[in-house]
C-alpha positions as a Python dict, from the first residue, in 0.01 Angstrom:
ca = {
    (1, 'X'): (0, 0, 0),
    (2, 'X'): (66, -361, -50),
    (3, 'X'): (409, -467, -188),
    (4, 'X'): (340, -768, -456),
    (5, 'X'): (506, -1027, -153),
    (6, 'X'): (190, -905, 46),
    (7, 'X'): (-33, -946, -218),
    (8, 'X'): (75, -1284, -272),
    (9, 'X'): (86, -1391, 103),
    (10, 'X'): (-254, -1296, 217),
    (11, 'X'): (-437, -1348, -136),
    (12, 'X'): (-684, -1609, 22),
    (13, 'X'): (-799, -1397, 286),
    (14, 'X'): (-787, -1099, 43),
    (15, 'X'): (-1066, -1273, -106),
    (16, 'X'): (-1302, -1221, 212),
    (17, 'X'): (-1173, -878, 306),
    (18, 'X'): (-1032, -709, -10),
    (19, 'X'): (-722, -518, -66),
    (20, 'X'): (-885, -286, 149),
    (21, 'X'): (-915, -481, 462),
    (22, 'X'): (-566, -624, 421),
    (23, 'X'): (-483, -287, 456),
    (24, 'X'): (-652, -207, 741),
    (25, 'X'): (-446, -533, 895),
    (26, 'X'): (-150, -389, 799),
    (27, 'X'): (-152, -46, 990),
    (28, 'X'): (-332, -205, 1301),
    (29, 'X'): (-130, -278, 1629),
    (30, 'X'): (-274, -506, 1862),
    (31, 'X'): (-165, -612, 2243),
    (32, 'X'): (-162, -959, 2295),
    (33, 'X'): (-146, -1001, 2699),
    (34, 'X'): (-52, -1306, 2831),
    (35, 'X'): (189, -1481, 2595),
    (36, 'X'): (104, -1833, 2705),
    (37, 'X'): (-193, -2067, 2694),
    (38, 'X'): (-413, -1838, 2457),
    (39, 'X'): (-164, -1588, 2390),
    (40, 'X'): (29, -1836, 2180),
    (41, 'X'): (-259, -1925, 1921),
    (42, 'X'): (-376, -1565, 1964),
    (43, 'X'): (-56, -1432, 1861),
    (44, 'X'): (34, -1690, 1588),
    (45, 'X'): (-291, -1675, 1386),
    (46, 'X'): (-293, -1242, 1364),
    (47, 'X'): (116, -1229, 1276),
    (48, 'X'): (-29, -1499, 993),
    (49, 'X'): (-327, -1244, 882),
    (50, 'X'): (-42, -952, 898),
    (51, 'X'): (-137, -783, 1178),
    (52, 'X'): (106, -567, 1426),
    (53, 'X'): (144, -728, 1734),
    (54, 'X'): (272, -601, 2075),
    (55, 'X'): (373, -906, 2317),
    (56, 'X'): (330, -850, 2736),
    (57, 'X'): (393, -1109, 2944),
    (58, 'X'): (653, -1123, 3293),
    (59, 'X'): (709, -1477, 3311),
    (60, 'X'): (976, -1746, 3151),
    (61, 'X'): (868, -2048, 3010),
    (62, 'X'): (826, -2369, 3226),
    (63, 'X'): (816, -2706, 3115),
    (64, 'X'): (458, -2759, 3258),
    (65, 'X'): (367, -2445, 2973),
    (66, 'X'): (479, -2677, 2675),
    (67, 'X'): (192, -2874, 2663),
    (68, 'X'): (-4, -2574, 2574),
    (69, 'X'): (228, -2296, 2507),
    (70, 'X'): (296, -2362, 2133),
    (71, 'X'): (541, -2030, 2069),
    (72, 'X'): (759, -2131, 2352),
    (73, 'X'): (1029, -2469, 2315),
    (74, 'X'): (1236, -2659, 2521),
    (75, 'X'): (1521, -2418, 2455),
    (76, 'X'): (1329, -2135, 2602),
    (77, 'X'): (1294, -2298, 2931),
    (78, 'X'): (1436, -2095, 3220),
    (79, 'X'): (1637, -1817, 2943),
    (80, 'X'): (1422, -1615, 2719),
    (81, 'X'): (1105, -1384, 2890),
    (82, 'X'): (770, -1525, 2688),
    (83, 'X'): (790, -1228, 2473),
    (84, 'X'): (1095, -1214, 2389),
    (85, 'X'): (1080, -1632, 2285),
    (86, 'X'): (749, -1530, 2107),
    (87, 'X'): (883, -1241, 1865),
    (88, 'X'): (1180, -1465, 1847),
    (89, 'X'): (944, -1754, 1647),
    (90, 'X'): (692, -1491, 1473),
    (91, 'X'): (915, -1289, 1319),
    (92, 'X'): (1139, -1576, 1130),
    (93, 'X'): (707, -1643, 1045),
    (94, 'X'): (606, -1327, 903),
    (95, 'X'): (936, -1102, 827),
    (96, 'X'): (676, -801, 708),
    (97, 'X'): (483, -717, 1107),
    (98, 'X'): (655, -549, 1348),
    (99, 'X'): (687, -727, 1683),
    (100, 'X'): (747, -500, 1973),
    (101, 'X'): (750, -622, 2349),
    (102, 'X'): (673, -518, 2695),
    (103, 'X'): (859, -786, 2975),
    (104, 'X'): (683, -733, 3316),
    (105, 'X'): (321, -676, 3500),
    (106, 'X'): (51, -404, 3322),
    (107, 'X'): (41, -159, 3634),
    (108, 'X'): (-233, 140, 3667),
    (109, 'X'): (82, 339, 3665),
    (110, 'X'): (242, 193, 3359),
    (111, 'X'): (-64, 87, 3153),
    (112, 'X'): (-112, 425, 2997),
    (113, 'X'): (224, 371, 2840),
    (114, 'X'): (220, 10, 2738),
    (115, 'X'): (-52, 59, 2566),
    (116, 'X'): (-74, 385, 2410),
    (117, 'X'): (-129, 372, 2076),
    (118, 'X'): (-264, 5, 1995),
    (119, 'X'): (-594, -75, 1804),
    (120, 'X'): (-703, -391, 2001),
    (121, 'X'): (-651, -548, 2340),
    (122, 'X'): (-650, -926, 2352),
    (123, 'X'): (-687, -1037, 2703),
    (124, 'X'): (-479, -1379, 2745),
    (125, 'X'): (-440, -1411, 3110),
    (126, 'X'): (-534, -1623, 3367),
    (127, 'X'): (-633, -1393, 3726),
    (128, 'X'): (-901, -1135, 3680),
    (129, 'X'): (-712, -861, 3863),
    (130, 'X'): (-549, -748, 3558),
    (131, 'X'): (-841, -852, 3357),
    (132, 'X'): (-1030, -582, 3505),
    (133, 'X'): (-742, -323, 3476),
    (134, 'X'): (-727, -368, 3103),
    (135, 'X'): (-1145, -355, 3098),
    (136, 'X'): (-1062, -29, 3278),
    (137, 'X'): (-858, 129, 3053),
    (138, 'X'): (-1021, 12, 2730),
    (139, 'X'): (-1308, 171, 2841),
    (140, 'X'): (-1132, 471, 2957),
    (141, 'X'): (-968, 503, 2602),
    (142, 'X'): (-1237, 382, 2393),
    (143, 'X'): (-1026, 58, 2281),
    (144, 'X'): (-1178, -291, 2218),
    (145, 'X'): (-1079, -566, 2454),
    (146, 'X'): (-1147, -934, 2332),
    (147, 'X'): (-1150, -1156, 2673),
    (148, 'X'): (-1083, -1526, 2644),
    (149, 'X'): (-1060, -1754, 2940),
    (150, 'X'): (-976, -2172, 2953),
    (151, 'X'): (-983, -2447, 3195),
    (152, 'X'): (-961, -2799, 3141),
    (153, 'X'): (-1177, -2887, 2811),
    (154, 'X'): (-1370, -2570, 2884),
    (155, 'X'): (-1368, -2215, 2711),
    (156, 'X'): (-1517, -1883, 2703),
    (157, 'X'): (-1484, -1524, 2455),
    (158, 'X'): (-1672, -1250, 2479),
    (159, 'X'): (-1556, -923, 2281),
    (160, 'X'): (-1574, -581, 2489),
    (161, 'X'): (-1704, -253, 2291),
    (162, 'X'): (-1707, 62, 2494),
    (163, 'X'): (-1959, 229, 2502),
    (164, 'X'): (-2183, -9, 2315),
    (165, 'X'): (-2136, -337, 2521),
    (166, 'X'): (-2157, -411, 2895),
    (167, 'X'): (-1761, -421, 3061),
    (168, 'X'): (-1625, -734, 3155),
    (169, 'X'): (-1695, -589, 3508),
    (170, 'X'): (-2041, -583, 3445),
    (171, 'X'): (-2031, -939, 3274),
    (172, 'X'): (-1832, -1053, 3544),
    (173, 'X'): (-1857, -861, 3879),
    (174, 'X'): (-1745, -1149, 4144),
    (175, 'X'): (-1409, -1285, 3992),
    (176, 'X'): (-1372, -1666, 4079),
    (177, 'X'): (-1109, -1784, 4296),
    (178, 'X'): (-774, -1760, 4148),
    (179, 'X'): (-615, -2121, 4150),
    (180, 'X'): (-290, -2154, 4160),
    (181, 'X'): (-282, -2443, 3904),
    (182, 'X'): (-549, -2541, 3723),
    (183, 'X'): (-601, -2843, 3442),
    (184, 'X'): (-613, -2797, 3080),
    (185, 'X'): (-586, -2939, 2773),
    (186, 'X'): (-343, -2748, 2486),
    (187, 'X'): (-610, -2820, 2211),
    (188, 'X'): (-879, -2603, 2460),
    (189, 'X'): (-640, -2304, 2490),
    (190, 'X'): (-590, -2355, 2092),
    (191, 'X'): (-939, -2358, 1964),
    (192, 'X'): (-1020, -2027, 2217),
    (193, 'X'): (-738, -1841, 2107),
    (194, 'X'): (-821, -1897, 1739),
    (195, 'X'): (-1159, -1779, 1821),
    (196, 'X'): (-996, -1474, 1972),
    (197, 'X'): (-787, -1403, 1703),
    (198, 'X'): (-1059, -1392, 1477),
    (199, 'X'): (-1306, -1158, 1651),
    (200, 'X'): (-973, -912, 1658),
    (201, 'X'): (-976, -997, 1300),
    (202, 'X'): (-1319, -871, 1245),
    (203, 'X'): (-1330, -584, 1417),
    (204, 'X'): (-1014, -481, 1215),
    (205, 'X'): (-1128, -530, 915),
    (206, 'X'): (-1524, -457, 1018),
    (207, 'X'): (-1648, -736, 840),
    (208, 'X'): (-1853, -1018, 1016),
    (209, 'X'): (-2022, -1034, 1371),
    (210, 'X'): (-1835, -1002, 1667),
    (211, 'X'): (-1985, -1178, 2005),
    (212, 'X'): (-2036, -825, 2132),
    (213, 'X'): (-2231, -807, 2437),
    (214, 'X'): (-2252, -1190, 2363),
    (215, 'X'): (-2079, -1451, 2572),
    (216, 'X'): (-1971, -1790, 2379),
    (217, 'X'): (-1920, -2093, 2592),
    (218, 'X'): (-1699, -2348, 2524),
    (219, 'X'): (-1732, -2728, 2594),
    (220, 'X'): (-1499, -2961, 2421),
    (221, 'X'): (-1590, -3232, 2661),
    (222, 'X'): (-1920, -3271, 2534),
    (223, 'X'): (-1881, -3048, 2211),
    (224, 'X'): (-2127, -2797, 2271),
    (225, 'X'): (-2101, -2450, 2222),
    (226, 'X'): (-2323, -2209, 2332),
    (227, 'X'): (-2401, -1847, 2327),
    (228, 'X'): (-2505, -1648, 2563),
    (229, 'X'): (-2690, -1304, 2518),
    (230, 'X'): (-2604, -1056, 2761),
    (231, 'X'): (-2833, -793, 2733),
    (232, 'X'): (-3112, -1026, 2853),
}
């Protein structure tokens, strides 16, 4: 049930979901992995719509991560893991979610764990070898994995169903080169996540149309986006 605070809180997105949906939000526990670039909007935008949220990440802030890194400050640099400066912020945000936190690298031995027993997999990272660990085990355990990926002014989200959408190994099957460093602009990471945070959103709350088996590009240096059917 909703406590009157709650009610108050989400009473504009009530309106497009219904006590019922908020409610939905409210018992759902979704892994946000990567808590940097995407993870930061990602994260931010479902501890606003109430939802549960379980932070992974390994690394410590930087200063090169502040221009796109929005949960992690100038005080984090160098001290506090990424989700432990993340749940840090969200919580003195929304006092009602629970925050919990894994620091260090999804493994195929520790995955299983890490991840037992949450509703949604948001995939914020940046190298597709873990990428296509967590595409593994969602479809191994039947769990939807929303993929988002940036560079420079340039995006892309696609939202994995098993067993009704193609894997991300399918989508993708030749991962590009992993660069070390790559450009990109905080607002691109910010609009992608947001997107990302909203197809979790959706297929919480099973209202709207999630880009399943649908691939949405991203081009904020010509503002164009574009969608992609991938059934075709």
């Amino acid at each position: 049930m909703l406590t009157e605070k709650e009610l108050e809180r989400y009473d504009r997105q009530i309106r497009i979901f219904g006590i019922e949906g908020q409610e939905k939000l409210k018992k759902s526990k979704v892994a946000v992995v990567g808590v940097g670039g995407l993870g930061s909007p990602v994260a931010y935008y479902l501890a606003a719509a109430g939802v549960n949220l379980l932070l992974i990440d390994e690394q410590l802030p930087e200063l090169s991560n502040l221009n796109r890194q929005i949960l992690h400050w100038e005080e984090d640099l160098g001290k506090n893991p990424k989700p432990l400066s993340a749940k840090w912020k969200l919580e003195r945000f929304n006092s009602d979610i629970k925050i919990e936190t894994f620091v260090g690298k999804l493994t195929r031995e520790n995955i299983g764990e890490v991840l037992k027993d949450v509703d949604v997999i948001v995939d914020c990272l940046d190298n597709f070898e873990t990428r296509y660990l967590l595409d593994e085990f969602a479809h191994k355990r039947g769990i939807p994995l929303v993929h988002g990926a940036v560079e420079s002014l340039y995006g892309q989200v696609t939202t994995i169903i098993p067993g009704k959408t193609k894997s991300l190994k399918e989508i993708f099957p030749v991962p590009p080169k992993k660069k070390e460093k790559f450009p990109i602009l905080g607002a691109t990471a910010g609009v992608i996540g947001t997107i990302q945070a909203a197809e979790v959103i959706k297929l919480l709350t099973g209202k709207g149309e999630v880009l399943a088996n649908k691939l949405l590009i991203v081009d904020l240096m010509h503002n164009s986006f574009e969608v992609i059917d991938l059934e075709d």
